[in-house]
N, C-alpha and C positions, 0 to 999 in steps of 0.2 A: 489691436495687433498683438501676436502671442511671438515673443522673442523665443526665441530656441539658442541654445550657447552649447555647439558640439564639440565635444574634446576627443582628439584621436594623438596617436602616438606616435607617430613617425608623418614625416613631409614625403617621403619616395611614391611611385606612381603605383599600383595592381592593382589586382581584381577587389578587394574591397573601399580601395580610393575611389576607382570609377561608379562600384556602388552607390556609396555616398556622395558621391558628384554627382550625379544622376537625379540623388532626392532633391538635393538642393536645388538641381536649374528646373527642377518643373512644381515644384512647391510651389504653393497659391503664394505667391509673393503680396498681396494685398488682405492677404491674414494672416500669414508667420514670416515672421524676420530673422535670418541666422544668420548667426555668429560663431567665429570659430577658433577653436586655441589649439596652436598646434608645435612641435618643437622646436623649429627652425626652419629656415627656410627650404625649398626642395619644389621640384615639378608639381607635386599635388597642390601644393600653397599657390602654384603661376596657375594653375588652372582655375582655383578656386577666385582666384583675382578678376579673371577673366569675366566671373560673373558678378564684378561690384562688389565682394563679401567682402567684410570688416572681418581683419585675422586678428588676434594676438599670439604671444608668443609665450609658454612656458615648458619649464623641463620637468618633465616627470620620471625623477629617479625610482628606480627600481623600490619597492614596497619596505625590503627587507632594509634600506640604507636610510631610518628610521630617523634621520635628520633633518633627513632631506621634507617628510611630509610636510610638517607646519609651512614651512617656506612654500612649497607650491599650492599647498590648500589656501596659504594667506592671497596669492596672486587669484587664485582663480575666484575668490569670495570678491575681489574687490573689483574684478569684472564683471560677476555677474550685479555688484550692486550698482556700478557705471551701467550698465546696458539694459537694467532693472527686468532682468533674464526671470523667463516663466518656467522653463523646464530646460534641465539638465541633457543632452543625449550622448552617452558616451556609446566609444566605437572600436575598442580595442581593449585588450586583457587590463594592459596595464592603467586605463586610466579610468578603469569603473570604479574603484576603492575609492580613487582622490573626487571621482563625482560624487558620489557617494555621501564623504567625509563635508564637503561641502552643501550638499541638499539637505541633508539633517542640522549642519548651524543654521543654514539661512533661508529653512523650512521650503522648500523649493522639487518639488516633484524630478525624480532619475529616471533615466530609462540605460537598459544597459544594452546595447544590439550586439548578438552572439553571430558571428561568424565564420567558427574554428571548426573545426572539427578535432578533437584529442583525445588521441590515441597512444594506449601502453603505459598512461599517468596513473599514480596512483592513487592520486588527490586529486579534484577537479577543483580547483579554488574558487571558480565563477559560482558551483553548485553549491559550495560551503559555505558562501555569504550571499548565498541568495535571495535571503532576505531582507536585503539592505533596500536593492533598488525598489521603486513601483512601477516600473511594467521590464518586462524580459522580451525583446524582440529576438525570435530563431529564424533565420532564413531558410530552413526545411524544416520538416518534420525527425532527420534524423540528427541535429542539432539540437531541436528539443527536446529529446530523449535524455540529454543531461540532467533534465530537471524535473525528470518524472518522479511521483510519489505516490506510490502502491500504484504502479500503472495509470497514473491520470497523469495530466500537468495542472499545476496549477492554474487561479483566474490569472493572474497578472501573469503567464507567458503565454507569445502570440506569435502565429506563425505566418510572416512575412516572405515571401519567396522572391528572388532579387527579379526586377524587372529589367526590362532593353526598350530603348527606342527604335520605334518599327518603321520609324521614318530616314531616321539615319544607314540602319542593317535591315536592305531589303533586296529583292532576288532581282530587280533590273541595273545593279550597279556592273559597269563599265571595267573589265581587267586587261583590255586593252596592254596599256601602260603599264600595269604590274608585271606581265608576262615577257613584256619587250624587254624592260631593268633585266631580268631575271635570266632573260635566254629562255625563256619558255616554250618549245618550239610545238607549232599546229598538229592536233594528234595525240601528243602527249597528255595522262592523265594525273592530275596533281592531288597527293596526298599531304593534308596539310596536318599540322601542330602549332598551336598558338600558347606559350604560359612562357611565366619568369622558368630563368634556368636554377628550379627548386630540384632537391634530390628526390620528392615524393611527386613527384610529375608524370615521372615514367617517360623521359626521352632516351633510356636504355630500351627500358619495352621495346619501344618503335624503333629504333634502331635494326635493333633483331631480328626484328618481323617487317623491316624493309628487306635485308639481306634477307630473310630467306626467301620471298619476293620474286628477289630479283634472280638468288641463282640456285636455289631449291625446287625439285620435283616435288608435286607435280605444278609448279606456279612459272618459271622461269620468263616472267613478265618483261617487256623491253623497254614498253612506253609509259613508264611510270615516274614523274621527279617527287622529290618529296621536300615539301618547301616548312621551314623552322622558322614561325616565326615571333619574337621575340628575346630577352636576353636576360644579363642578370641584372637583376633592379638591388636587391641588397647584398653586401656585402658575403654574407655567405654564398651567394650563388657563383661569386667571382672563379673561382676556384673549379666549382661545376662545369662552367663553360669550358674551361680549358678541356676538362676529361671528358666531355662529351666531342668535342672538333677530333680529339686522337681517339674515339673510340670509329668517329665515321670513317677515319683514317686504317685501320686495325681491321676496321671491316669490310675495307674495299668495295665501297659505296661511294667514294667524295663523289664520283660525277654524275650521281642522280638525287645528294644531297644540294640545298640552297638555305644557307641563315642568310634570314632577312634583317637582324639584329634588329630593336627595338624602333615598331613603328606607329605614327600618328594617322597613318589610314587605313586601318583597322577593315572597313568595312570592304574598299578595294582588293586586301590580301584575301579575307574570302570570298569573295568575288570572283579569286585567280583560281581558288580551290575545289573541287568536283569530290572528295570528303573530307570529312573534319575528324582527326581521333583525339580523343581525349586517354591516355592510357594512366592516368594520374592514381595513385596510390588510396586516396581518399579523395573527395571534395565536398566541402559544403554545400553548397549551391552555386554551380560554376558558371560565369559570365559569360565563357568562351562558347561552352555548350546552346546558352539562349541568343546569342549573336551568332552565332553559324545557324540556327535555327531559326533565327528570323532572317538571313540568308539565303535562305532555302537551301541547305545542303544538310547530306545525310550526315549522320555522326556514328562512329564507332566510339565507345568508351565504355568503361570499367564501372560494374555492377555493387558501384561500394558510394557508401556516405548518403548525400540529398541527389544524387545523381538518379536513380528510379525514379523518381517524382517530376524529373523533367522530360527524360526522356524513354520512350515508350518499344520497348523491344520488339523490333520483326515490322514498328509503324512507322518510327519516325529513323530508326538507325537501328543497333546495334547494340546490345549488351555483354562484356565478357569481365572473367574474373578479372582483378588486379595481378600483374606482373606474368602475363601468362602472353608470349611474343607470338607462340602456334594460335593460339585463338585469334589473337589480332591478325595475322596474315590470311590467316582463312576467311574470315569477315570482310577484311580489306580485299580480299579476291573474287568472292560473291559478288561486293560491288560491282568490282572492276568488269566481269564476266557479264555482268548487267546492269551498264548505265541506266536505262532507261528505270530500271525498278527503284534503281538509287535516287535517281530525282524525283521518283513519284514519293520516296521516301522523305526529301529535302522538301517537296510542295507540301507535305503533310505535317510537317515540322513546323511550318512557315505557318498554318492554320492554328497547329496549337500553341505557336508561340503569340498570335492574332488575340486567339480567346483568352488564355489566359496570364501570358507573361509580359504584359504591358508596362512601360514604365508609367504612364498614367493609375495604372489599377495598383501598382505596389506604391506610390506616392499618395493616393487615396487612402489608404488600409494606415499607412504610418500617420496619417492627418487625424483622421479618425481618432487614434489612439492619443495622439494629444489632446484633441478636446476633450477627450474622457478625462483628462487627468487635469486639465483647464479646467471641468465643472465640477470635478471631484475635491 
């Protein structure tokens, strides 16, 4: 049995917790054992309970408050030697260093899993000590570009691309019930938006390019809602919500806007949706995108970050610049002008999220990479 002991930084719910939730519940549980250390308590900790996982609890202050390491390195050595931990897997900025600092005392193989994308820094810290960990997992290809050298990447970074379960997000689910909550009325076509209320999201984009939608030549579309859904998960995004509800407000759109505020049937809301936009500034490799896609529904979204790599322009959805509202309306209007091409677009989404974005086959790929380093 190969113990695994993950360290992540925050207990709150998104798109890189479900990731990592994801590995955990379909891991060969009768070959690897994980374990996990995590702030405090929070939604992502009751999830991971859910699956029987052994938590602990440590804080990882910030690098620069140099007091604080010894103290959290002591905690984390002393679990990994309780739990007689084989490999390290950290999951977040802040707690590659303290994996790190711990796999070098007590000889224990790191892995660092990159999921950011960062942009406008002038330092990449992750790239500057990259030679700490042994293996560098990128969920795209354009996440690995952090760690190129003379245009190659290195052997120890591996490009992992995030998976969805195809059993969960699939194109016969029931929106019955989401439409009924909602006021959804028969006829009407639903544009949807699924992410935390980040400012690099792009729920202004969509905003704009609903209004003009709805009351700009040549579109002035009638039977269009536009259903929002999720909320703020962290503290900064608290703030966000508020200026996006007064911006729907400003824009004289509220009655074809619906916030669904943060929901657990995920796979239902798209369900309810006939397309999916992604207008987000950057993304790494976006969750929303491969679950609308194992959905079956087409996608519009922004030609930036790992996002090419999923989705396929003109096959499966849509590609347009980032912040650009006229592009999004137009695409969103093609749709609309042609349902029928739209879901040939979502059934073909559905295919290639079949073939290659499994959560079996990205579970596979990360297994692999342990034993390498189990008989390494």
């Amino acid at each position: 049995m190969v113990n695994v002991l993950y360290l992540h930084e925050t207990s709150m719910l998104a798109g890189a917790e479900n990731s990592l939730w994801n590995l955990v519940n379909k891991i060969d549980k009768e070959q690897f054992h994980p374990v996990f250390i995590c702030p405090c308590e929070g939604p992502f900790v009751d999830k991971l309970r859910q699956l029987g996982i052994k938590i602990y609890f440590v804080k990882f202050p910030p690098v620069r408050e140099i007091l604080g390491i010894p103290r959290a390195t002591a905690e984390i050595r002393g679990i990994t030697r309780k739990e007689k931990i084989h490999i390290l897997h950290s999951n977040s900025i802040r707690t590659h260093i303290y994996a790190s600092i711990a796999g070098k005392l007590d000889k224990i193989p790191v892995i660092w899993h990159q999921r950011n994308m960062l942009t406008g820094e002038k330092i990449d810290p992750d790239r500057l000590f990259s030679f700490l960990p042994d293996r560098i997992i990128c969920n795209s290809c354009a996440i690995g570009k952090r760690f190129l050298v003379k245009d190659k990447l290195p052997d120890k970074v591996r490009i992992v691309l995030n998976g969805v379960d195809l059993e969960k997000f699939n194109p016969f689910l029931n929106a019955v019930e989401i439409k009924k909550e909602f006021g959804i009325l028969p006829g009407e076509i639903v544009i949807g938006i699924a992410s935390r209320f980040n400012v690099f999201k792009g729920h202004d984009t969509f905003f704009k390019a609903a209004q003009m939608l709805i009351y700009n030549t040549p579109y002035k579309l009638k039977n269009l809602k536009f259903l929002i859904a999720g909320g703020a998960v962290f503290e900064e995004d608290k703030k966000r919500e508020k200026d996006l509800r007064k911006m729907v407000h400003e824009l004289g759109i509220n009655d074809r806007v619906v916030f669904t505020g943060f929901r657990r049937d995920m796979p239902e809301i798209y369900a309810a949706m006939d397309i999916l936009v992604l207008p987000s500034v950057y993304e790494g490799c976006s969750r929303i995108i491969l679950e609308s896609m194992a959905c079956g529904k087409p996608v519009v979204a922004t030609n930036s970050g790992g996002t090419p790599e999923i989705l396929k322009d003109g096959i499966s959805g849509f590609l347009i610049k980032p912040e650009n509202s006229e592009a999004l309306a137009e695409k969103i209007a093609v749709m609309v002008h042609d349902i029928a091409a739209a879901k040939k677009m979502g059934e073909t989404g559905r295919k290639i999220a079949e073939e290659n974005f499994s959560i079996e086959k990205n579970v596979e790929q990360i297994e692999k990479i342990y034993l390498e380093l189990i008989q390494k």
